[in-house]
C-alpha positions as CSV (number, residue, x, y, z in Angstrom):
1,X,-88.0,34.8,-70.6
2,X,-86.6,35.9,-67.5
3,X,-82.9,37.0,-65.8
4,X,-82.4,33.2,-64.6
5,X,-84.2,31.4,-67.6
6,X,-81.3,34.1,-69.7
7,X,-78.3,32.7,-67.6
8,X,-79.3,29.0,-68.3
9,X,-78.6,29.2,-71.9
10,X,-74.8,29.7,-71.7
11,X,-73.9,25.8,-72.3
12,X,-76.5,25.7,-75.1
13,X,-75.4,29.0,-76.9
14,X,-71.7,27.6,-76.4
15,X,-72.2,24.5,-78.1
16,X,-74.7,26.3,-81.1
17,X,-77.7,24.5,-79.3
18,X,-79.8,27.7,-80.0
19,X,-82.9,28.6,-82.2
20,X,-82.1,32.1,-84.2
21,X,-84.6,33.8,-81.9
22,X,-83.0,32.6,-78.5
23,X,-79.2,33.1,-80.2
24,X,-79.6,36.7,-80.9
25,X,-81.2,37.5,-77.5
26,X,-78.8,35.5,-75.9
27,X,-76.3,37.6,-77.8
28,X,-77.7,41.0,-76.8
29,X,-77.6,39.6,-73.0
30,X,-73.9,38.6,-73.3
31,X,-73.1,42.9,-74.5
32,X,-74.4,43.7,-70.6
33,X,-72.8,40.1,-68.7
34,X,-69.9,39.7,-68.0
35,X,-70.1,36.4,-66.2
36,X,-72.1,34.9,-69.1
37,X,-69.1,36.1,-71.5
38,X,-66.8,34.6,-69.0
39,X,-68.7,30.9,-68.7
40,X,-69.3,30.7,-72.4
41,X,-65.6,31.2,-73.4
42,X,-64.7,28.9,-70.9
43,X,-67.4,26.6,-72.2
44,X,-66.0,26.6,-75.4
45,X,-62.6,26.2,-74.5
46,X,-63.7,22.8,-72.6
47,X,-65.3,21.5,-75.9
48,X,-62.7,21.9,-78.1
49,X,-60.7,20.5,-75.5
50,X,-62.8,17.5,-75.9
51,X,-63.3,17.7,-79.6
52,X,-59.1,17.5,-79.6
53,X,-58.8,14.6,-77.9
54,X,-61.3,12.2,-80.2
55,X,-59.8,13.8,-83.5
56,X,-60.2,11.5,-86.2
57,X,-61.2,13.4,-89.7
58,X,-58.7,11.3,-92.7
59,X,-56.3,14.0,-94.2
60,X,-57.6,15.3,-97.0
61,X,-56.5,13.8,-100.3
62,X,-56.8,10.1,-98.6
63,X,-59.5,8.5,-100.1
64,X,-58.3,9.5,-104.0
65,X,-54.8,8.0,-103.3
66,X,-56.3,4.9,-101.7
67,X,-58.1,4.1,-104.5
68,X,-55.9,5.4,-107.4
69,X,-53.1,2.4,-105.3
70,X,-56.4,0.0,-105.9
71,X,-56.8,0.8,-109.5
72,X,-53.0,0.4,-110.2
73,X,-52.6,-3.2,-108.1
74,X,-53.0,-6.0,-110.1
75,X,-55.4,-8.2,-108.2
76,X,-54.4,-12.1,-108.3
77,X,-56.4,-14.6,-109.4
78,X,-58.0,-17.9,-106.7
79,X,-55.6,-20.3,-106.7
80,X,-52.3,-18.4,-108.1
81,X,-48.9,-18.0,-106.5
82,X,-48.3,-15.8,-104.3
83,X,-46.8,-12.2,-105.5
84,X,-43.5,-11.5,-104.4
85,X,-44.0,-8.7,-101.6
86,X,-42.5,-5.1,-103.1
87,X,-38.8,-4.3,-103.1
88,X,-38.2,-1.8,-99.7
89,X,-37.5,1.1,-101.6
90,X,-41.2,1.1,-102.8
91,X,-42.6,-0.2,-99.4
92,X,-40.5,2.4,-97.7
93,X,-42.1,5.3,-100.0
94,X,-45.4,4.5,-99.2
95,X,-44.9,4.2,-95.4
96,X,-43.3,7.6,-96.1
97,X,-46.3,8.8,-97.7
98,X,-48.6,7.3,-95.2
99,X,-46.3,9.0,-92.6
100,X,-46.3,12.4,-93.6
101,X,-50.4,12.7,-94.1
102,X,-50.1,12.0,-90.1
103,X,-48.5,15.0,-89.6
104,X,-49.9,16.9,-92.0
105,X,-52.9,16.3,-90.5
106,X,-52.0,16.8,-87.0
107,X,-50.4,19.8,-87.4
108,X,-53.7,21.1,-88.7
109,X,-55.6,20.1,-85.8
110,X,-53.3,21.6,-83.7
111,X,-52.8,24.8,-86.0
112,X,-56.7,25.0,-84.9
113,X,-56.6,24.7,-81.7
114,X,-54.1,27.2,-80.8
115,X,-56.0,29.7,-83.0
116,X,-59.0,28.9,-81.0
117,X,-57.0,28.6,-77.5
118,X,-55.6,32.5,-78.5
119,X,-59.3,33.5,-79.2
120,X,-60.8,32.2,-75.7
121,X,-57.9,33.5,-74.0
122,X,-58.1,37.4,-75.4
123,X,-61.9,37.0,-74.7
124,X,-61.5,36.1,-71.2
125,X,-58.9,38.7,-70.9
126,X,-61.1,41.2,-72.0
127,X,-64.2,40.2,-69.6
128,X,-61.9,40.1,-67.1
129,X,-60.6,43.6,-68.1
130,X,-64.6,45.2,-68.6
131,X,-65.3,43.8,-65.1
132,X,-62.5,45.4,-63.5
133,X,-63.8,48.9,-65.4
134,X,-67.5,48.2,-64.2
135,X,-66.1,48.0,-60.8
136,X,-63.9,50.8,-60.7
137,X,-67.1,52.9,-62.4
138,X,-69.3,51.5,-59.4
139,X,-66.4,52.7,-56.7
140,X,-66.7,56.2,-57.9
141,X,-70.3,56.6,-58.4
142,X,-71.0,55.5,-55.0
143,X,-68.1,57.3,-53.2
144,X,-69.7,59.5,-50.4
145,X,-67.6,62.4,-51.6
146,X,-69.0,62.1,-55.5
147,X,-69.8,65.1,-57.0
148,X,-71.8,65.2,-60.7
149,X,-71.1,68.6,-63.1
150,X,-71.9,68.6,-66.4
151,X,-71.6,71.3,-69.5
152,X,-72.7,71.3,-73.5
153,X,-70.7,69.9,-76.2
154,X,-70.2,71.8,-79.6
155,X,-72.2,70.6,-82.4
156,X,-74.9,69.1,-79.3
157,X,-74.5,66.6,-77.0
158,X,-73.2,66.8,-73.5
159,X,-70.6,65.9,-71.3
160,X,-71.5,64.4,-67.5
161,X,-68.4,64.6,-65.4
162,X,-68.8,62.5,-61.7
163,X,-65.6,63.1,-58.9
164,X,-64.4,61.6,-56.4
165,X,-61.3,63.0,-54.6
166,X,-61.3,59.8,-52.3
167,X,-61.1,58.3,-55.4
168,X,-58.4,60.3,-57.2
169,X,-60.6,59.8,-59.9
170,X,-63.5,60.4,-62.4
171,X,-66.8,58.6,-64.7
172,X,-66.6,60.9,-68.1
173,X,-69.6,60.3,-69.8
174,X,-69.4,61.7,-73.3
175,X,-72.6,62.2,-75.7
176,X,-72.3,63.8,-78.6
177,X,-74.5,64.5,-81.7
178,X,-71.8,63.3,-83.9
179,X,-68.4,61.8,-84.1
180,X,-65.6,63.9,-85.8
181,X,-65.2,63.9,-89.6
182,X,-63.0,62.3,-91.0
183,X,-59.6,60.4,-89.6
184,X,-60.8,62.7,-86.1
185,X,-61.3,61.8,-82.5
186,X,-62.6,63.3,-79.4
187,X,-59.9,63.2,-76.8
188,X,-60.3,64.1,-73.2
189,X,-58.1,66.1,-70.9
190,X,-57.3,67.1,-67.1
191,X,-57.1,71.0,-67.2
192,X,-55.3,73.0,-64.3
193,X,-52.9,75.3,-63.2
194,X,-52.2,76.5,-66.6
195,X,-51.6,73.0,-68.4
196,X,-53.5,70.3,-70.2
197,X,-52.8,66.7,-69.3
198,X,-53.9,63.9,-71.7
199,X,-56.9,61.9,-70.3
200,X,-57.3,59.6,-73.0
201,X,-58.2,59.4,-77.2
202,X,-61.3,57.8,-78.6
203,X,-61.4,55.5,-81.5
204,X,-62.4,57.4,-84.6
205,X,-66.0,57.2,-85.0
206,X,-66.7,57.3,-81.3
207,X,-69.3,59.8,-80.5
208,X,-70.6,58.0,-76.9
209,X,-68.6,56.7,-74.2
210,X,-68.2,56.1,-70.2
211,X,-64.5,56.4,-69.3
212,X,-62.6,56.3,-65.7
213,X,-60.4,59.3,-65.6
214,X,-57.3,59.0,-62.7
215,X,-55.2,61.8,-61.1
216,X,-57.7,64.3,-60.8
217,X,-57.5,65.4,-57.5
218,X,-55.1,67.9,-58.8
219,X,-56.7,69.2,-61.9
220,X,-59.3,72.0,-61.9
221,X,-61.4,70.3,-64.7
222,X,-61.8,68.0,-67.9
223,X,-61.8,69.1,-71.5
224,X,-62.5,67.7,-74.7
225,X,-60.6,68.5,-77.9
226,X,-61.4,67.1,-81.3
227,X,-57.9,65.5,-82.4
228,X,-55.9,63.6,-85.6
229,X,-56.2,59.7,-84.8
230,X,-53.8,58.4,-82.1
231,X,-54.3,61.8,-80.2
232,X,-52.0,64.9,-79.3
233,X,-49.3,65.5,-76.7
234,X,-50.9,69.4,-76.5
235,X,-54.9,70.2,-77.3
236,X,-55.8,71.8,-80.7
237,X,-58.2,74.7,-79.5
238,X,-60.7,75.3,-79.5
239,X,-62.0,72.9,-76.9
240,X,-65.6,71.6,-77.8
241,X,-66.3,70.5,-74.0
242,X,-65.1,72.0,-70.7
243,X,-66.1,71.2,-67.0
244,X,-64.9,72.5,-64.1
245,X,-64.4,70.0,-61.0
């Protein structure tokens, strides 16, 4: 299959058009496209759009009081008189009854659809937010002033630092052997002049990652620290990663 034949199956994968096989490779392709990811939340966001608008499942419950009314109406006989029609209080009941499935029912759908509307909306926001990285990462590599260092980690793995001062910034590419035990995280950190800055906490479990680093045309390096969840103001020595920049 190739790069276009991928791109082609957004609408499809949207709408669960997909055999297993070209689902789950559509699905890898969507981890590394952020236009794809963009055009299929969007995609879905039109269909249940549409789907709204032609709503028309009964409320649930509808069919058994239907026919429980049928089996307690007497049915009249060829020829008889006409029944007298119910007294209002009765009529007015079941109108009520009628009345309030409606809006049960419609305030499901729309429960739905602003569940799904939040979903689309936080996805878009974070393609939007990956593509933004992706360019920022791009900006730096290429920067004619870039500079690459790199240094061990404790316990294996290494840490790749790229700089750019044009950029007032830096790609930290972290690679360790493992992640830190327990409720732990790796967290990063501009070093200089005597001080640590924080540079940003892992999730716990995190043992890869790229991050964009700012501000560090005044440090003199980056660090890692292995710290509780959440991070620390100051780093807990010793450091398990040090570059100089």
């Amino acid at each position: 299959m190739t790069t276009s034949d991928v791109h082609a199956l957004s609408g499809a994968y949207a709408l669960d058009a997909l055999t297993d096989t070209e689902r789950a490779s559509f699905a890898r392709h969507l981890d590394d496209c952020a236009t794809c990811a963009l055009e299929v939340a969007e995609l879905r966001e039109a269909a249940a759009r549409l789907a709204d608008q032609s709503w028309a499942v009964p409320p649930p419950g509808l069919r058994t009081r239907v026919l429980a009314e049928i089996a307690n109406t007497r049915q009249e006989h060829p020829g008889s008189r006409p029944r007298a029609r119910p007294p209002r209080s009765r009529l007015a009941r079941h109108l009520l009854t009628a009345a309030a499935a409606v809006v049960v029912a419609a305030g499901a759908a729309a429960g739905t659809y602003a569940i799904q509307e939040r979903r689309v909306d936080e996805q878009r926001a974070a393609t939007v937010a990956a593509r933004a990285e992706s360019e920022r990462v791009n900006a730096i590599l290429s920067a004619p002033d870039a500079t690459v260092r790199s240094g061990p980690v404790d316990g294996g793995g290494r840490i790749t630092v790229v700089t750019s001062a044009m950029r007032d910034a830096a790609v930290v590419t972290l690679a360790a052997d493992h992640a830190p035990a327990g409720d732990h995280a790796y967290q990063l950190w501009l070093t200089g002049a005597g001080r640590a800055m924080p540079a940003g906490v892992l999730p716990v479990g995190t043992a890869t990652v790229t991050r964009v680093v700012s501000g560090t045309a005044a440090a003199q390096g980056i660090a890692v620290t292995i710290e509780p969840a959440g991070g620390s103001r100051t780093p807990t020595l010793p450091l398990v990663a040090n570059v100089r920049i």
